[in-house]
Backbone bond lengths (Angstrom), bond angles and torsions (degrees), N, CA, C in turn:
res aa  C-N    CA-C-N  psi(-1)  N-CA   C-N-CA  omega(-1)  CA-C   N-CA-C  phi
1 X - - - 1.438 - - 1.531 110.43 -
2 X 1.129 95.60 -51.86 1.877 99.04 168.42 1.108 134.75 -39.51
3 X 1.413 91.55 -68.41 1.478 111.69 -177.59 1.786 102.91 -78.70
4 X 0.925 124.99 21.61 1.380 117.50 170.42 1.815 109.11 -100.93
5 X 1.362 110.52 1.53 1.563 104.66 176.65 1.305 90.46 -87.40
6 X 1.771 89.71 -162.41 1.852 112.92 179.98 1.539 113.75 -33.48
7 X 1.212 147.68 -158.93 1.031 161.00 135.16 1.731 107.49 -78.95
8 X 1.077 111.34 -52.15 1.927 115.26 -175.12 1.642 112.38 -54.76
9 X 1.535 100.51 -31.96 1.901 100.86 179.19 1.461 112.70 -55.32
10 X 1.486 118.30 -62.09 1.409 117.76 -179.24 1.072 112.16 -43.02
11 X 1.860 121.48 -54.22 1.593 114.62 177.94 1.827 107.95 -49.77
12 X 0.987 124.71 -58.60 1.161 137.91 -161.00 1.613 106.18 -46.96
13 X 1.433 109.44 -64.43 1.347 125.64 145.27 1.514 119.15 -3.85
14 X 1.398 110.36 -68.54 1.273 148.12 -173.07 1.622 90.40 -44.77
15 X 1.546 112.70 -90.84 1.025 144.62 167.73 2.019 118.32 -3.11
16 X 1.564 84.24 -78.84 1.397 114.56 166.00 1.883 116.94 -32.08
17 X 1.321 102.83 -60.42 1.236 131.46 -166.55 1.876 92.66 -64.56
18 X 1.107 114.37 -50.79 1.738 140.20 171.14 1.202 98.40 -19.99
19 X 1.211 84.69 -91.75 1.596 117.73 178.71 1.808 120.63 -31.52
20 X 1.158 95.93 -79.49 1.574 100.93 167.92 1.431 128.16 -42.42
21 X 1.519 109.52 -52.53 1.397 103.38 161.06 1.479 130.72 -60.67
22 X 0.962 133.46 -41.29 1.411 145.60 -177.55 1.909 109.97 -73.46
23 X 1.460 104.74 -23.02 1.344 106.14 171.65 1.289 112.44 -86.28
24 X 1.659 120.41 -24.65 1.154 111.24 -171.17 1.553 101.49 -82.84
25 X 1.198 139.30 -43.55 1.444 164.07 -173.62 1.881 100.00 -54.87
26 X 1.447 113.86 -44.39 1.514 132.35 171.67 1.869 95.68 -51.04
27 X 1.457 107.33 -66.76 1.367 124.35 -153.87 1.884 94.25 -67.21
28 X 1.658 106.67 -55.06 1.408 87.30 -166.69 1.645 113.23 -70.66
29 X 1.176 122.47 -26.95 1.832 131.96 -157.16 1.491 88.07 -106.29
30 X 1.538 118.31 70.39 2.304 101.83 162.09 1.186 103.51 -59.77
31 X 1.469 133.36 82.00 1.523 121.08 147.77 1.688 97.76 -122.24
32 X 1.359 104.64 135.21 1.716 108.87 -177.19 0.911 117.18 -76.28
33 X 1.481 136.31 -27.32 1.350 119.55 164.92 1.478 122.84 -98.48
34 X 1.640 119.85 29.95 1.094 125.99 151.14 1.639 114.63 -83.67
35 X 1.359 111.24 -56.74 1.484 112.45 -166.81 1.619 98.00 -82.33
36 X 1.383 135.41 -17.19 1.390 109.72 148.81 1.641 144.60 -48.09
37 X 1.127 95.58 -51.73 1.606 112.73 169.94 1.755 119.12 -84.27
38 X 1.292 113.72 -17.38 1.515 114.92 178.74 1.382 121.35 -66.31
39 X 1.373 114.01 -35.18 1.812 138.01 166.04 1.678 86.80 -44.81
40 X 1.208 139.92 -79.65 1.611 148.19 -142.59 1.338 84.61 -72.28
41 X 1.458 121.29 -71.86 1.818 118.50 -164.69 1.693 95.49 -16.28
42 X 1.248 114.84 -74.89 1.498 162.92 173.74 1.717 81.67 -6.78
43 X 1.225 104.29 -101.24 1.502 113.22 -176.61 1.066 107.81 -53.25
44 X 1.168 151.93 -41.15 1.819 142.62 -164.67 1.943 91.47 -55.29
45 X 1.562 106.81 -57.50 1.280 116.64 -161.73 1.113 122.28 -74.77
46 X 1.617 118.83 -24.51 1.401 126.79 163.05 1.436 116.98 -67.12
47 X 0.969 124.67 -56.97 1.734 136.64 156.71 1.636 101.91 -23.63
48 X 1.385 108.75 -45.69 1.471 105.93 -164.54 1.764 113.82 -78.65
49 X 1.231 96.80 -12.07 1.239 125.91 -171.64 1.204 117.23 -67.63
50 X 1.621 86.26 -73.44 1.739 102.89 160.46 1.315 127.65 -32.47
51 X 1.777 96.93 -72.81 1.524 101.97 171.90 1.073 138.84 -39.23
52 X 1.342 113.33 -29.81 1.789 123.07 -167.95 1.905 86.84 -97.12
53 X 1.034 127.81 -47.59 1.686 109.91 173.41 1.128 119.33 -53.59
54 X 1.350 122.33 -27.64 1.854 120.99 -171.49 1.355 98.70 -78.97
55 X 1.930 129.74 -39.27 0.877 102.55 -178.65 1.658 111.77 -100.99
56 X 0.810 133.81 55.76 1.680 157.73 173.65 0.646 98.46 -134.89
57 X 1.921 139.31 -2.61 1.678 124.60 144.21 1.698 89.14 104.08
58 X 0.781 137.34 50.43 1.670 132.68 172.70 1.485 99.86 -134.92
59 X 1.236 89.52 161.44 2.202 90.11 -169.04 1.645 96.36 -94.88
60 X 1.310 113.94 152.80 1.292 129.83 164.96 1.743 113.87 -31.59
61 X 1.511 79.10 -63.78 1.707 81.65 -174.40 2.016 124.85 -56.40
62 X 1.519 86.69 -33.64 1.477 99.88 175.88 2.107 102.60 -57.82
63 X 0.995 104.71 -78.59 1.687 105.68 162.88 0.764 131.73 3.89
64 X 1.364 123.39 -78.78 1.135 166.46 128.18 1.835 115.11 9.42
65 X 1.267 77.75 -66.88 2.047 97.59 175.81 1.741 88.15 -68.47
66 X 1.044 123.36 -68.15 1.640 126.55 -166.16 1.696 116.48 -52.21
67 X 1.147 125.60 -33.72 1.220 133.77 146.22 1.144 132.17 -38.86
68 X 1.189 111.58 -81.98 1.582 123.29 143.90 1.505 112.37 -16.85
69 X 0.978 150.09 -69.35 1.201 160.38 -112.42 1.753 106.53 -114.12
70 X 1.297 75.61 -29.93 1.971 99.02 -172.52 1.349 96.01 -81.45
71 X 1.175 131.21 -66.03 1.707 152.41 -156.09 1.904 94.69 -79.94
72 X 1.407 118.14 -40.75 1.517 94.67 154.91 1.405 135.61 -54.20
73 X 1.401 110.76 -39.12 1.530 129.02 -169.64 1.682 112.05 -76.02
74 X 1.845 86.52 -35.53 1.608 85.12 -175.72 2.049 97.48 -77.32
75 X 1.328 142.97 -35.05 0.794 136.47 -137.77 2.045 83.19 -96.45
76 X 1.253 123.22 -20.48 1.605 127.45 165.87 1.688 94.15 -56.88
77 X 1.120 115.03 -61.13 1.372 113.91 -146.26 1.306 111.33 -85.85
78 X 1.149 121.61 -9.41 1.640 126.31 163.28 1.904 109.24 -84.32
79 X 1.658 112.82 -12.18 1.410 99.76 175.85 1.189 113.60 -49.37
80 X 1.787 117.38 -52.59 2.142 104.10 -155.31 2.199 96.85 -65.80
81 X 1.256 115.37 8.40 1.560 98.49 174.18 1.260 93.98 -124.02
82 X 1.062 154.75 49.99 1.510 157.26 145.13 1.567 111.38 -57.61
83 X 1.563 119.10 -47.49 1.492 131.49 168.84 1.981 99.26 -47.00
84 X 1.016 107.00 -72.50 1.440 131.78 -168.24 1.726 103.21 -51.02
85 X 1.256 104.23 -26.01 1.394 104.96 -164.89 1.865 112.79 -99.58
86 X 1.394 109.20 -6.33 1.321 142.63 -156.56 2.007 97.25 -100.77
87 X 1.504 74.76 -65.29 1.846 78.10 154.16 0.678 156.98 -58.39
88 X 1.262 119.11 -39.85 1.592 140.52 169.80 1.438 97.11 -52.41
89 X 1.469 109.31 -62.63 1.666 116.70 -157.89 1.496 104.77 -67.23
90 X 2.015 125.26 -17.33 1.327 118.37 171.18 1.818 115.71 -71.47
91 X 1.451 81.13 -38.58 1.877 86.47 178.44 1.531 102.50 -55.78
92 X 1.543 99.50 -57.34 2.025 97.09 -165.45 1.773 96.11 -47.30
93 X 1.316 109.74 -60.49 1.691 98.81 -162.27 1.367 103.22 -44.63
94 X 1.332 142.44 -58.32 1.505 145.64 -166.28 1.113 102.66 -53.57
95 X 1.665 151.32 -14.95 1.393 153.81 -132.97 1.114 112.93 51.92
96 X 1.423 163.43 -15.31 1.253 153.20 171.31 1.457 105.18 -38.26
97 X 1.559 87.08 119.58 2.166 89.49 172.17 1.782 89.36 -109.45
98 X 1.169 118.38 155.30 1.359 142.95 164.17 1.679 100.10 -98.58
99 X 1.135 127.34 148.18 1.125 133.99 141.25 1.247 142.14 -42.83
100 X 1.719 99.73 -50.79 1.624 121.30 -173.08 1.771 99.97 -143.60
101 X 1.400 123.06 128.55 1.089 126.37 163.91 1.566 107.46 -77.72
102 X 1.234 112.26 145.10 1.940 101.67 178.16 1.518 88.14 -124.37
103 X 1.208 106.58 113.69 1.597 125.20 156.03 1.624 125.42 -93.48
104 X 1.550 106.12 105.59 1.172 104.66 -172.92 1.361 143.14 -33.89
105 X 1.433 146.40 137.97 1.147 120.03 -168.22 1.480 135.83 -91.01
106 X 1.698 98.09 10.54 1.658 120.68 171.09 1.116 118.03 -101.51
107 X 1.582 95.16 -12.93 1.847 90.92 176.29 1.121 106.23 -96.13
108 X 1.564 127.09 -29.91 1.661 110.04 157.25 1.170 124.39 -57.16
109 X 1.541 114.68 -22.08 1.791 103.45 177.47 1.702 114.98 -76.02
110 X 1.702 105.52 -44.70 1.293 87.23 150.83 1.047 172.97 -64.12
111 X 1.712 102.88 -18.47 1.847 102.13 157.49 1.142 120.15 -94.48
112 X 1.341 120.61 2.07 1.572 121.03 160.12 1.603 103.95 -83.35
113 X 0.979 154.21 -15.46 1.465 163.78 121.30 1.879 102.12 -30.40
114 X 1.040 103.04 -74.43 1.657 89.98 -157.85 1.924 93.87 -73.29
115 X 1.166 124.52 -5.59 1.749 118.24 179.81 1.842 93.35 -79.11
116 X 1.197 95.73 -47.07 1.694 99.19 173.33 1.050 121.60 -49.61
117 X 1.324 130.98 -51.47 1.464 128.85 -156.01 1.655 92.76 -90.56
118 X 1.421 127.77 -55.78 1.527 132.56 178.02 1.554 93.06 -34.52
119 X 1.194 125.76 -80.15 1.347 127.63 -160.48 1.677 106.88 -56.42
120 X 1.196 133.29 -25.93 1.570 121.32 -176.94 2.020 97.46 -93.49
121 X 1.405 107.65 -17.70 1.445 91.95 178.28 1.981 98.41 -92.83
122 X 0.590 126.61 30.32 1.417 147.90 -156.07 1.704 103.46 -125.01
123 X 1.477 100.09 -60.07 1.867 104.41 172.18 1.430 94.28 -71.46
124 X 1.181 122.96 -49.58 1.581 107.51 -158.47 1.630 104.68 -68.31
125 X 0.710 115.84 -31.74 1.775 113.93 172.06 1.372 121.78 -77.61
126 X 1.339 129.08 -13.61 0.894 113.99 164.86 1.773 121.14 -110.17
127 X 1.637 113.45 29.18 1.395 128.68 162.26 1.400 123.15 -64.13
């Protein structure tokens, strides 16, 4: 269904999805040389993404949508630690090292839940 529009939507899609995540990730983590370099992580790995689906025989555009789809879900499922994540990055700037970060164990179920479900409503849309 997706992939049956233009070719430019999926990119756009693509794009969109970029954006939002990396702004939200900017907003919750103030460390400057995180949200400088996190945009590239972003693209190096999506690219890689792509690439390895096209040649596993899947169309660009399909990818494309699935990426997208993933990086929305993951950027849902990191909201309930946005507080937690705000912190961390005030302690790091001050020098405070922690030993052990403790990441809750519902908030990993939930953004591994909402990366899950984005990405299978993600295949089904692009059938």
């Amino acid at each position: 269904m997706l992939t049956s529009v233009a070719t430019e939507w999926p990119w756009l899609l693509a794009i969109a999805a970029l954006v939002i995540h990396c702004s939200a990730m900017a907003k919750w983590i103030p460390i400057q040389r995180f949200w400088t370099v996190y945009p590239f992580i972003w693209v190096v790995c999506g690219t890689g993404a792509v690439a390895y689906g096209t040649w596993r025989g899947f169309a660009v555009e399909d990818m494309l949508v699935v990426c997208s789809f993933a990086l929305v879900g993951l950027t849902i499922g990191l909201y309930p630690t946005r507080k937690m994540f705000t912190e961390w990055a005030h302690e790091i700037n001050q020098g405070v090292e922690r030993e052990r970060y403790d990441y809750p164990r519902a908030h990993l179920a939930f953004c591994g839940a909402s990366v899950l479900v984005m990405s299978a409503a993600a295949v089904l849309l692009t059938r």
